[in-house]
N, C-alpha and C positions, 0 to 999 in steps of 0.2 A: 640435210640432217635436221630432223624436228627437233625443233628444242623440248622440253620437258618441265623444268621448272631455271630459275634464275634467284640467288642470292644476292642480294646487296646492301653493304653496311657503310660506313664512312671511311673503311679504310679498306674494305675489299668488295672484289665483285668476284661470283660464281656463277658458271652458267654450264648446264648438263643437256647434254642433250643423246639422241640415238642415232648410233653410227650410217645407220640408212634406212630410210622411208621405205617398210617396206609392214603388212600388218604383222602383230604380236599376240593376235587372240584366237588361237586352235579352231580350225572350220569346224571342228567338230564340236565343238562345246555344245552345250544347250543351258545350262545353268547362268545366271547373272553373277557373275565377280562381286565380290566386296568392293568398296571402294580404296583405293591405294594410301600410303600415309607418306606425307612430310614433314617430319616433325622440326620445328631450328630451336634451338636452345642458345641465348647470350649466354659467353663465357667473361665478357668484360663490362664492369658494372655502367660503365658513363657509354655504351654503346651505343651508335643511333640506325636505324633504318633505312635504308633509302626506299623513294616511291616506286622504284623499278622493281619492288621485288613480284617475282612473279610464278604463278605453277598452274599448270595444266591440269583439267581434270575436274574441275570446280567450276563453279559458277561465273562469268568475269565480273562479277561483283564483290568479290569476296576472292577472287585472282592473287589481290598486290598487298593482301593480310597476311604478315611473317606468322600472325600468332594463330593460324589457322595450323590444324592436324592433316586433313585431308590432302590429299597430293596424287601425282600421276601415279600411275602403277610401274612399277619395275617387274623385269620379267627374268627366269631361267637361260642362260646358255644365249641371252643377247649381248651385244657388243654396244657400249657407251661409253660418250665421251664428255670428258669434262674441262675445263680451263678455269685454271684463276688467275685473278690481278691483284697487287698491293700496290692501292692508289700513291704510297708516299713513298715507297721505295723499299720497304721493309724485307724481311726475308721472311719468305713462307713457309711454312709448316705443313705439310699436306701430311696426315696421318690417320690408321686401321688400325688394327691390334691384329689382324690376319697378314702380315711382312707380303703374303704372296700376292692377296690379291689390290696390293698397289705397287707390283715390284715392275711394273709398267712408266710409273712416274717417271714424268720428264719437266728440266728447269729449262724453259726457254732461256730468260735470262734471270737475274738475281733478283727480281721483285714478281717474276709469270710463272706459273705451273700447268704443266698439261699433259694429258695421259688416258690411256683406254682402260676399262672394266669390265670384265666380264665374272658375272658371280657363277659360271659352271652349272649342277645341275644343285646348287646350293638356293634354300627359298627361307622366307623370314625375315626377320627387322636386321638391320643392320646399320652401325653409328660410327661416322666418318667427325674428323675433327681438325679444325684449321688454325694454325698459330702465329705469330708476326713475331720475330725477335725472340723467340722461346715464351711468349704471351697469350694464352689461352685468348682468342678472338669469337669463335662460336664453332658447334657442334651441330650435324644435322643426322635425322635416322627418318631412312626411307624402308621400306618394306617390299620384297623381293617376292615375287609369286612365281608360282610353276606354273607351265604350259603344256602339258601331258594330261595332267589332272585337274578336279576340281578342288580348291583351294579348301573353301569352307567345309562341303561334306568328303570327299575320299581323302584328303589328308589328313583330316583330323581325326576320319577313323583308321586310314590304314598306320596312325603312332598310337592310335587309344592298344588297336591290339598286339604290334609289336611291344607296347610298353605293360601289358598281361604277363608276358613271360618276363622281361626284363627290363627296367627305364632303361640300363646303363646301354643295353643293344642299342636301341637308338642316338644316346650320344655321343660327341667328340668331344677332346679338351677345349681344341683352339679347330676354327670354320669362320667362314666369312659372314655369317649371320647364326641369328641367334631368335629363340621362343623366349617365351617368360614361362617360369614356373614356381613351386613352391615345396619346403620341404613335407615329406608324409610320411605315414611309418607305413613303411612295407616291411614283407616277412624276410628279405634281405635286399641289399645294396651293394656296388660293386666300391672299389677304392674311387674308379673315376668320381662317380655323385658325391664319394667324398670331400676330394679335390676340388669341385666347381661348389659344395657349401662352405668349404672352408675359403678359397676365393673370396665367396659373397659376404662372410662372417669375420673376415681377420680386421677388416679396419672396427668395427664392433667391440672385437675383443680387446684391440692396442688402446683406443678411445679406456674401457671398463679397466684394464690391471696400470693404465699410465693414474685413473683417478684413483685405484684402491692403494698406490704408490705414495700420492698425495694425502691421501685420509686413508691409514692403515685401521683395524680394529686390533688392537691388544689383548693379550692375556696376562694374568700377574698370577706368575711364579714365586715359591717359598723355599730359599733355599739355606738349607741349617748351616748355623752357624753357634759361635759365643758375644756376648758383651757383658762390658759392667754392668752390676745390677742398677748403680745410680742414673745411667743414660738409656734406662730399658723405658719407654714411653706406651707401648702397650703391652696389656698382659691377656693372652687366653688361657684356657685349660690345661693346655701339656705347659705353659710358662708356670702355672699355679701349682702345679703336681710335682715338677722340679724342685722347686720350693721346697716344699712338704719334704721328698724324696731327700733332701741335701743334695740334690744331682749338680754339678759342675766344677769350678775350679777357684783356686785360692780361700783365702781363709774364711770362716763363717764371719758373718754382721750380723751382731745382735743389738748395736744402741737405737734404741728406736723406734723399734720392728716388735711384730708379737710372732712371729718366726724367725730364727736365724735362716739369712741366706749365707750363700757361698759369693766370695766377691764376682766371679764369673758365671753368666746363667745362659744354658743352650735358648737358641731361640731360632725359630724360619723366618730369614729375613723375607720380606716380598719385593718382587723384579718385575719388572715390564719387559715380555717378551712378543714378535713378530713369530713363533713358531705356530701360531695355532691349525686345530686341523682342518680349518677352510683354507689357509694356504700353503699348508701341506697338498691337498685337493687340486690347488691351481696348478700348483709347481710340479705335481703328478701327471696332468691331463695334458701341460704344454711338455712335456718329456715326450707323453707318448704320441703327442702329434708330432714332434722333431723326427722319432723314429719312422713314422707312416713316409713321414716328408724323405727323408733317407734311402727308405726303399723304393719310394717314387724313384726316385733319382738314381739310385743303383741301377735300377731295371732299366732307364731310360739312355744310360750307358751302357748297356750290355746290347741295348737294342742296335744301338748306333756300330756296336763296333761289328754285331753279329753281321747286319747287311748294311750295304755299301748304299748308302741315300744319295740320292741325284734332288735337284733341282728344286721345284717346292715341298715335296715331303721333308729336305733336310733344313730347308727355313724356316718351314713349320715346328721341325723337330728341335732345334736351337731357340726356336722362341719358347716356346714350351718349357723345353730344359731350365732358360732364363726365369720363366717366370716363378715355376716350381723354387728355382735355387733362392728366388727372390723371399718369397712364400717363408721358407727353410729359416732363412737369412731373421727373416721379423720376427719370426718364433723365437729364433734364439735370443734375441736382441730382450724379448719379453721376459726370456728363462733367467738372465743375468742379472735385472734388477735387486739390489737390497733385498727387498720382501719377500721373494721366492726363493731368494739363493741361501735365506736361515731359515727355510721350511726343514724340518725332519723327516722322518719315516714316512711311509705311503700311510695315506687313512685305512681301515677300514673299508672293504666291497661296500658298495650303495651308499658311502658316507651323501649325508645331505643334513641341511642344520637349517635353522629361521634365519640365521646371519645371513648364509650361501644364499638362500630364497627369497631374501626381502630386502638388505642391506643394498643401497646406492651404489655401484661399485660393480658388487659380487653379486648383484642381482641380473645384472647385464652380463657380465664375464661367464655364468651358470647357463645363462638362455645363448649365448654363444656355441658354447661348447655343445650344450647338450642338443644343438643342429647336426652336429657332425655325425649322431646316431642316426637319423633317419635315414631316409632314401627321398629320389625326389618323384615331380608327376608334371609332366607337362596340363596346366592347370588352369594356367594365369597366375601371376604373384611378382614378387620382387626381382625372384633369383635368374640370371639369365644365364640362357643354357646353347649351346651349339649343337644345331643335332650332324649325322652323318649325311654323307651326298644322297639326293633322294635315289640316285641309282641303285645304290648299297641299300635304302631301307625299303626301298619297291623289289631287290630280290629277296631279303629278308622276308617283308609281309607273304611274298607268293609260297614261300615255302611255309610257313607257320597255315596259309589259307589252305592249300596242299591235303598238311597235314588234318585240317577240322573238316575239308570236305571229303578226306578218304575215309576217316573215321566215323563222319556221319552217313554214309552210304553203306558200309558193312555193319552197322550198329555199335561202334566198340565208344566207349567210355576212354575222351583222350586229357588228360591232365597236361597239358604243355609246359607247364612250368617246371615238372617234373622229368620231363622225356627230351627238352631242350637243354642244354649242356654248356653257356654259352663261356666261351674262352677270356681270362680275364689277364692279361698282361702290361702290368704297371696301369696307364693312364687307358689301355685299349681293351674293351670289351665289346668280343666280336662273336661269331660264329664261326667255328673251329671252321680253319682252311690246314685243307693239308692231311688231316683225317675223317674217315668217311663218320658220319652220323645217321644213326640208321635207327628207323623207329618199326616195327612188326607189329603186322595187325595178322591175325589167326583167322582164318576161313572155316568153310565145311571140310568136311573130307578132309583130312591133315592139309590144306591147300593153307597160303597166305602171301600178304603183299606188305613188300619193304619198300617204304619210302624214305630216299636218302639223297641228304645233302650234300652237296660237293662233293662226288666218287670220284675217284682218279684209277685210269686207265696208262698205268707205266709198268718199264722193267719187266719187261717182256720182248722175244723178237716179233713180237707179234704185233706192236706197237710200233711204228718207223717214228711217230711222233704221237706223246704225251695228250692223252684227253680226261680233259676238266669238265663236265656240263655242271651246272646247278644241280639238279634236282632228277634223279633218278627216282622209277616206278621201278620195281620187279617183280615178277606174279612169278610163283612158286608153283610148282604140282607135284605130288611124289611121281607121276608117268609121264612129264614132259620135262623137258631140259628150263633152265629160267630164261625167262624173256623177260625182254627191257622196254620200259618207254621214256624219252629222254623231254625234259622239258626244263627249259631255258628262258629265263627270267631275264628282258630286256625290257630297260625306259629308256627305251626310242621311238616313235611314231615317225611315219613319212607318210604326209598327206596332199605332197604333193600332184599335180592332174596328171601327170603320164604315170604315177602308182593308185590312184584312183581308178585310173581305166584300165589299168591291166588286171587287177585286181578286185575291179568293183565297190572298193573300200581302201580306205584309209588302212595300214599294214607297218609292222615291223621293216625297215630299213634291209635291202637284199643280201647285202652282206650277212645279218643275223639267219637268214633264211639257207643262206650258203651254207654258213655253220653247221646247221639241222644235217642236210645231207652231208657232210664232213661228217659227223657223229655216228650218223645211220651206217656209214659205209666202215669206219676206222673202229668203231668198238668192236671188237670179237669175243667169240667164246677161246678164252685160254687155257682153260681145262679139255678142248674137244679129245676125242678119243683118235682120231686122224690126223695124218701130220699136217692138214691144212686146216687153220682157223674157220670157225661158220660166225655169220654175221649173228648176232642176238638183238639186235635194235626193232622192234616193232616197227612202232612210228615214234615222230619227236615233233616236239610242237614248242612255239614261241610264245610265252606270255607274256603279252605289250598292254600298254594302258589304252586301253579305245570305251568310250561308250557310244553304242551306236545312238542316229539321229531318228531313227524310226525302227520300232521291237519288229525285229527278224529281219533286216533287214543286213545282217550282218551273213544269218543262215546262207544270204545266194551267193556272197563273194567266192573268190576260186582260194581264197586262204582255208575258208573251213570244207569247203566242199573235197580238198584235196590232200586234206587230211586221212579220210577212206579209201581216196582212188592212188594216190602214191605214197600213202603214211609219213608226209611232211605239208605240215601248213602252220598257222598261228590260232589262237585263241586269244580272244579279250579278257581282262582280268581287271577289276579293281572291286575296292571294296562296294559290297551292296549290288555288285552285276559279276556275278561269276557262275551267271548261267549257263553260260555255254560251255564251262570247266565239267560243272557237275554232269551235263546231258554226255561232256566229250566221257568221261571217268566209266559213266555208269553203261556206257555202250562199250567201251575194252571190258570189266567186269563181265556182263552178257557173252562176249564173244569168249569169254576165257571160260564159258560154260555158270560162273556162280547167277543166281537166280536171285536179284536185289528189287527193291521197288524201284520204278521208275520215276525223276523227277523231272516230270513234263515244263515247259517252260508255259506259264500264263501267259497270253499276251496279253490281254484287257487287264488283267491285274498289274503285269507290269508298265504296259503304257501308263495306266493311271498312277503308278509311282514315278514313275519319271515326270511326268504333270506336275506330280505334289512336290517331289525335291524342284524343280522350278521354281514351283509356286514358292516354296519354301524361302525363294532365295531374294524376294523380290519385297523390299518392306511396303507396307499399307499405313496409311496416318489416319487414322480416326477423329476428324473433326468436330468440335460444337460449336452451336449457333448461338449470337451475341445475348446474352440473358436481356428479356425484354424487349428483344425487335427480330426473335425467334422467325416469324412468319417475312417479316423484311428483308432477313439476312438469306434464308433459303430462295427466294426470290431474285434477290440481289445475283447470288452465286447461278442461278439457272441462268440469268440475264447473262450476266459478264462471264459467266464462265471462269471464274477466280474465285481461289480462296487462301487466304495467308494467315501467318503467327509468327510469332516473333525469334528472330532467329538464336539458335541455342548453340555457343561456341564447342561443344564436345558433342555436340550430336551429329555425328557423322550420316547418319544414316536418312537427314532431314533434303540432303541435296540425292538421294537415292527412291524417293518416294515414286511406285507405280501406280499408282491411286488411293484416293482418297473417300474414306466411306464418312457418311453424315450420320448422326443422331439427333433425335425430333425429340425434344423433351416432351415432359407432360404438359407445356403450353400447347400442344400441335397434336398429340394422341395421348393415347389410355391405354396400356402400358408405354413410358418411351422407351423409343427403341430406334435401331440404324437403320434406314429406311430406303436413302437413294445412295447412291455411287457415282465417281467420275475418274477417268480415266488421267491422269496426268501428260501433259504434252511437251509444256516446257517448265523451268524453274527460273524465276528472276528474281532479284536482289532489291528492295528500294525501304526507303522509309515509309513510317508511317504516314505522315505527313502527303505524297508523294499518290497515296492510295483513298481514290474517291468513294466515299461511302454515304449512304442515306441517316447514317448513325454520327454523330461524332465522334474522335478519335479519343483514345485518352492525354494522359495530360502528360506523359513524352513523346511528346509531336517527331521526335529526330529518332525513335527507336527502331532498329533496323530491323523488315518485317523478310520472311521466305515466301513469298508469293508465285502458287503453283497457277498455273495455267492450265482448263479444264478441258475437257472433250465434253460432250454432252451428257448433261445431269440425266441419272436414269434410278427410276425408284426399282428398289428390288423384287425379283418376285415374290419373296416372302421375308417378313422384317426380321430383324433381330432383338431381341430385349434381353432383358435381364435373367436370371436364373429366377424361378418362381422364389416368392421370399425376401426376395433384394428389395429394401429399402430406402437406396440411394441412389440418386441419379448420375450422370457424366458431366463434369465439370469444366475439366481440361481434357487436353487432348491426349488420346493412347496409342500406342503402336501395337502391328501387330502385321503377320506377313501375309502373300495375297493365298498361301498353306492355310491359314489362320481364321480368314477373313472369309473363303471359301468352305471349309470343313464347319465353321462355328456354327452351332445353333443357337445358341446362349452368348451375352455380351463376354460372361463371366471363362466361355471357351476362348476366348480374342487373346488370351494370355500366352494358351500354344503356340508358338509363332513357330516351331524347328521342326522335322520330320523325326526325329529322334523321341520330343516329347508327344507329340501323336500317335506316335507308332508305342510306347508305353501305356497312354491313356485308353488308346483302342484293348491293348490286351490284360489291363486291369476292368477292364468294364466286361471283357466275355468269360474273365476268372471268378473267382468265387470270393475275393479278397475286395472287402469292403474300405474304401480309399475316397478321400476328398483333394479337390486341388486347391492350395493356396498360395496369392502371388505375393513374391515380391513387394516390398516397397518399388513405385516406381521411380530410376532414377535414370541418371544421361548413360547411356552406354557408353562402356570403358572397352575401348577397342584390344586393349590386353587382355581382356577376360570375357572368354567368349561362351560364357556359361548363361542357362535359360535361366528365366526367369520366372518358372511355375515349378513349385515346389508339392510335391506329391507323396499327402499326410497319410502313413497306414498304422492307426494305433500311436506305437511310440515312435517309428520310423518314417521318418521323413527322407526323398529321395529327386534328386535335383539333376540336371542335363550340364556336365561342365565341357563342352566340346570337346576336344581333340584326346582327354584322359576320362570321356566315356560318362560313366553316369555314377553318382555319390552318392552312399547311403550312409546316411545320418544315424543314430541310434543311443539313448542318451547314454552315457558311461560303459560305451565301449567305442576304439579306435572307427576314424571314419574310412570306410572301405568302396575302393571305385572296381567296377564292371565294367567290360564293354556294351555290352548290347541290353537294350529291353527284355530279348528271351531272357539273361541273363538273372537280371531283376526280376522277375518272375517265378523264377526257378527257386531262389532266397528268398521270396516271401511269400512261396504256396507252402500251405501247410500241408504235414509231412503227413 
């Protein structure tokens, strides 16, 4: 059993390990992983560390630091085991927020815990928490990857575009991990996003109405009344006019006066009242969250009783229910206080006041509430969010992908946000099961093709048993009968060698393959005009996630080849390789007679994109030489073959460096610029001190430096400098990837570091839209937020790469709006 990483404090030990040695990283891959996270957070202030603490994946220099981020990688549908100890005897606390996936847990005895995990095909952060005596002791959040896909580019595109037509499709209330994100205004939001901003907002809002409880703001009320005129202490206009008037009661007084009063005179007394219509506002807004929270829960009752829950979806389902009720519970608790419970009448639509806006208190309680309006975006940000099993958002994507590449081969204009329907049921926002969803695209000749989601094939005798596929084709002709082609969306890959060689590739699992032919043979025509059913299945084909390891090399296996020879095989599908969907599409099209162009597959253009996402993935350090011994220090490094800096606690990406490029200031040439390279070999840990140099060191001798270990120093074939103009030289070191390092002609290119932003800059420079780039401030990468760092100026609009929700366009005083793709971008800032 490898271990993984190991916990230990003074009063507990933790140790994680994988249930058997056996590898965890897809033969198929070609891209470089991110680096994995382990995060520990002390829960108890006087806590101490022990020196055993330890994690895999890191440097062993930097191994037995708790307050490191970086960690092993966790992975999809693997099995790990965990044990803990309470050295004094304590009782432990092992606890998730997901009930199911620790419902494994076992107590050896009263002080040991131990138990297996398996996160399913669920991927993302996820934060586990350990307690002694009901004592918060420490928290850790490790980070879960898939094994099908590629972490950084297909998952972050295949939720950029799921989350086009709907964030809420992609998430869950309650999952075993979680993204980070943030609220945005979208053009709508389902109740769920509401639920998980109110989640993130309620201790927010309890914090702002428990202080505006403590320091109310007042109003002063005048309420009419009589008093003696002797105790009348002030007088206005209507008191003076009374007067005059003889208005009130008892007899006139005249000693004294140059008016008779009446002994008794009307007067508005003034009151200090809590009615005003800021909490009026309050005590409205927590009303109408009570009732959202109400129907949450109605629904979530209705759901339970409709179908009979088994085993984790009904522990899922009762935690849920708990927490909502809990939710419900605080709201109310906030509704009953003094202050809102003598509000009046509703305000006013759009009430808003400087108090609401500005005031300490109501100025928090206002920015609460007014979250609950938007929608969310997987982003990066505070809110943390649960998405769905990647199985469910990889059928999802293939059918949303379906839909943009049958609509871009017959030329139709497809709005998906509009033509997707997605079903919204209390806290579940899905895509309709159960009724078919059917989008028509129009041909020539009255001909067209319906692409439909989940058809069901019952109730009928035609049927001995029920079919479901995913994703039905139907080609229509007014002089042939409809034909079908059935395609089935599974994340499964078996790549193991007796399916390697029978298949010559890596392929969906046989079972899914079985299925195909089940479909092919059990769907019929049940309208035929004969008392016996005729088959209508063309062919049916399997979309699995595969990227091949070399362009066409997929074309020879017997999955695609047999596709035409017995109209059942697989196709590869993921985001940014779904060439061999479009080549399969446009060759049924052909044979069903319509006349479309053809899209041939590049090979040299897509090899060299698969090159570039590599490159993409693989970060580059930009070194400078010591100011003043410029010519020693390049020397030095050709000799030893090393070069170091000082290590940066949040820069994850400093133990991931695949070489290292140099810049030659203006001491060593005219213009400076990056000159040589070296290839990284190993990474070590050591102090400054520790590291022989012909320079002295500076003057923290104990400063702990990252010291790369080189391959051979090799000058470029042609250097790099600055953008003509540039006035400044390189001071400190930049990052940038080996996408970056490779594509740049200019220092000021080194910014590009993603294929996303390249793949924008290439198509803003063959448009006619005149565009500058400008970066960022540099700072440490924040591994929650996986957004670029080159900001791309056009005019007033500025338009930035935020991973996984696509790309942002800025625009001053109007809402900020994401895309997915470059073409995208494009399309919104060619002029019309």
């Amino acid at each position: 059993m490898p271990k993984l990483f190991r916990i230990e404090t003074d009063r507990i030990s933790l140790t994680w390990s994988l249930s058997r040695d056996e590898p965890i990283l897809p033969a198929y891959s070609t891209l470089t992983p991110p680096p994995g996270q382990l995060r520990i957070v002390p829960r108890r202030r006087d806590i101490v560390f022990s020196a055993n603490n330890w994690r895999s994946g890191v440097p062993e220099g930097v191994a037995g630091d708790w307050q490191q981020i970086v960690g092993p990688r966790l992975f999809e549908e693997k099995e790990y085991l965990f044990h803990i100890h309470a050295k004094h005897g304590q009782l432990i606390s092992f606890t998730h927020r997901d009930p199911v996936l620790i419902r494994a847990v076992q107590n050896e005895d009263s002080n040991s815990v131990h138990g297996n995990i398996n996160f399913g095909s669920q991927v993302g952060l996820t934060l586990f928490s350990i307690a002694l005596d009901g004592i918060p002791e420490v928290d850790f959040e490790v980070e879960v990857f898939p094994t099908k896909i590629d972490y950084a580019f297909d998952y972050e595109q295949l939720t950029a575009e799921i989350q086009d037509v709907c964030t809420g499709l992609a998430l869950e209330y309650l999952r075993s991990t979680f993204k980070l994100g943030l609220g945005s205004r979208e053009p709508r939001s389902s109740l769920l996003e509401w639920a998980i901003l109110l989640k993130h907002a309620i201790s927010d809002l309890e914090q702002a109405v428990f202080y505006i409880s403590q320091h109310p703001h007042r109003n002063i009320e005048r309420e009419p009344g009589t008093i003696r005129a002797e105790r009348l202490k002030r007088t206005d206009a209507s008191v003076r006019r009374a007067v005059l008037r003889g208005a009130g009661t008892g007899r006139f007084l005249c000693e004294g006066l140059k008016f008779p009063c009446r002994e008794k005179i009307s007067e508005r007394t003034p009151r200090s009242t809590l009615d005003t219509p800021e909490h009026r506002w309050l005590a409205h807004q927590l009303k109408s969250i009570r009732r959202r929270l109400s129907q949450i829960l109605s629904e979530l009752s209705d759901t339970s009783k409709g179908v009979n829950l088994q085993g984790a979806r009904k522990e899922r389902q009762t935690r849920v229910h708990e927490e909502v009720l809990q939710l419900e519970q605080r709201i109310a608790h906030l509704s009953q206080t003094e202050l809102l419970n003598s509000a009046g009448a509703i305000p006013p639509p759009n009430f808003a006041s400087m108090k609401l806006l500005g005031t300490p208190g109501y100025r928090e309680a206002y920015r609460a509430i007014l979250l609950l309006s938007l929608g969310l975006r997987l982003t990066g940000g505070p809110i943390r969010m649960s998405l769905k099993d990647l199985s469910t958002l990889y059928e999802y994507w293939c059918y949303i992908s379906v839909l943009g590449t049958v609509s871009a081969l017959v030329g139709a204009q497809l709005p998906v946000s509009s033509l997707i329907r997605p079903e919204q049921n209390g806290l579940r926002v899905a895509l309709q099961r159960g009724r078919e969803t059917k989008v028509h695209f129009p041909l020539q000749n009255g001909r067209q093709i319906e692409v439909i989601y989940n058809p069901q094939f019952k109730g009928n005798q035609s049927f001995l048993v029920p079919q479901q596929p995913d994703i039905l084709l139907t080609i229509k002709d007014p002089s042939w009968p409809a034909l079908h082609i059935v395609l089935d969306a599974k994340y499964r890959v078996d790549n193991s060698p007796d399916t390697v060689a029978r298949y010559q590739s890596p392929g969906p699992p046989q079972d899914a393959l079985n299925v195909l032919h089940r479909y092919r043979d059990a769907i019929v025509d049940t309208e035929a005009s004969s008392d016996k059913p005729k088959r209508t299945i063309v062919e049916a084909a399997a979309l699995f996630p595969y990227r091949e390891l070399q362009t066409g090399s997929f074309r020879e296996s017997r999955l695609w080849r047999s596709l035409e020879r017995i109209g059942v095989g697989a196709i590869p599908m993921l985001p940014n390789g779904a060439n061999y969907f479009r080549e399969y599409i446009s060759r049924i099209l052909i044979k069903g007679g319509w006349s479309l162009a053809d899209l041939p597959i590049g090979h040299r253009s897509l090899e060299c994109s698969m090159d570039w996402r590599q490159a993409a993935s693989k970060p580059v350090l930009v070194g400078v030489l010591k100011p003043g011994y410029e010519a020693e220090h390049l020397a030095w490094i050709k000799r030893e073959r090393t070069y170091y800096m000082p290590m940066l606690q949040r820069q994850r990406r400093q133990y991931q460096v695949s070489s290292v490029l140099f810049f030659s200031p203006t001491a060593l040439r005219i213009p400076g610029a990056i000159t040589h390279a070296a290839d990284v070999e190993s990474v070590e840990i050591l102090s400054r001190k520790e590291i022989k140099t012909p320079w002295p060191f500076s003057r923290d001798a104990d400063q702990t430096q990252v010291v790369y270990h080189l391959g051979a120093l090799r000058q470029l074939p042609k250097a790099i400098p600055f953008k003509t103009g540039t006035k400044f030289g390189l001071r400190r070191p930049r990052w940038t990837s080996e996408l970056g390092a490779a594509r740049a002609t200019t220092l000021n290119e080194l910014i590009l570091e993603t294929e996303p932003e390249w793949r924008l800059y290439e198509d803003l420079q063959l448009s006619e839209i005149e565009f500058y780039v400008d970066p960022d401030s540099p700072v440490l990468e924040d591994p929650d937020d996986p957004q670029g760092r080159a900001w791309f100026r056009i005019g007033s609009v500025s338009v930035n790469f935020r991973g996984a929700a696509g790309f942002l366009i800025r625009r001053l005083g109007i809402p900020d709006r994401y895309v997915r793709s470059a073409e995208a971008v494009i399309e919104i800032l060619s002029p019309k």
